[in-house]
Structure formats: C-alpha cells, structure tokens
N, C-alpha and C positions, 0 to 999 in steps of 0.2 A: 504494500500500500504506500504510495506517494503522502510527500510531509501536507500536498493541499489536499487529498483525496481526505488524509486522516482530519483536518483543520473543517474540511469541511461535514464529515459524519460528527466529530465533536459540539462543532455550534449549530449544527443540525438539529443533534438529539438535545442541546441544553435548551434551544427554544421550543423545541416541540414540548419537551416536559415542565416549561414555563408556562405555558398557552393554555396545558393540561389542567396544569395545579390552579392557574387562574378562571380558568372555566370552571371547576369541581369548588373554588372555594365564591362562587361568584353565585352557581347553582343556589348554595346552600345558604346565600344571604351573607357569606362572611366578609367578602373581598371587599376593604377597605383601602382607602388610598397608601395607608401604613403598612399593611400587609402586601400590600401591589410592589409597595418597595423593598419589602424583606423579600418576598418571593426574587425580585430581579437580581439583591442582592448577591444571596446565594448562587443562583444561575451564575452571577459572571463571575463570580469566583471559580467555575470549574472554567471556563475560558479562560481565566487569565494562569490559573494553575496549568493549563493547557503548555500555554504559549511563555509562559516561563519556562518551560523544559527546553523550549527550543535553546538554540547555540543565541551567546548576548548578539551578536553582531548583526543576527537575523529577525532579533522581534521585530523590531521599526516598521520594517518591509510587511512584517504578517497583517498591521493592522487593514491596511484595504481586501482583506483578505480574509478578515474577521467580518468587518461589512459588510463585505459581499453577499458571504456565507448565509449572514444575519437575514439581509434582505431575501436573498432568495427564498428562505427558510420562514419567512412572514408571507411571499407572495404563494406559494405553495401550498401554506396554512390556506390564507383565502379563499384561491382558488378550488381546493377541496369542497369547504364550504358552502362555497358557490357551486357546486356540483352537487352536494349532498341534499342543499335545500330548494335546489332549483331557481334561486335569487337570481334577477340579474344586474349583469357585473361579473359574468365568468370570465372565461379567456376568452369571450367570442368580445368580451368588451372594447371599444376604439380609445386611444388614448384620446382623453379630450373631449370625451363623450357628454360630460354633465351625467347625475345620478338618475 
C-alpha cells in the first residue's frame, strides 16, 4: 500500500466514523455544539497521530493531502445520501445549480 493510498483509507475511515458518531449522537437528541467539538477532536487526533509517523521532512507536503482526503470523504458521504434518500442534489447535480 502507497504512503497516499494508506493517508487516504486513514482520513477516510476517521471521517466516516465522525459522521457516524455525529448522526447516532444527533438521532438521540445529544449532539451539542460541545460534543460536535469533542467528537472532531478526537477524530483529528488519529490524523495527526497519522501523519506524525511520517518522516519530519514530509509532513508539510501531507497537509493538501489530508484535505483532499477530507473533502473527498464529505462528498462521498453526500453523495451516498443523496442516493439512499432519493434527495436531489446527487451526482446528476450541475455545479451552480441553486438548491
């Protein structure tokens, strides 16, 4: 596995299991703004635990890379969504479209 393949399954899984925890704790009435921040907390601490292991010379570079990761990892979230509830605003969406 390549060091982006892994950078990317890493902040893959740390936001999909944010999204998780924010949905289940949101279901159930808890999700407050304080816990929205403990929850993200957390989360980016295994990212930056991540990307500390890397060699020093190379974090700098990782960060667009992290973003990346991140973004893609929200539009996919989405997009799913957008599939599961029939909403529109999937991928058939235009950018620019207005809601």
């Amino acid at each position: 596995m390549t060091q982006g393949s892994d950078l990317q399954r890493v902040v893959g899984g740390v936001v999909r299991d944010l999204v998780e925890a924010a949905r289940a704790q949101r279901a159930d009435g808890r999700l407050t703004d304080t816990g929205l921040q403990a929850l993200t907390f957390r989360a980016s601490r295994r990212i930056v635990e991540h990307v500390a292991a890397a060699p020093t010379d190379g974090r700098a570079g990782m960060l667009p890379a992290v973003v990346t990761a991140m973004m893609l990892t929200v539009a996919e979230l989405l997009s799913e969504e957008h599939r599961e509830t029939g909403a529109p605003g999937g991928a058939e969406r235009q950018p620019g479209a207005g809601s």
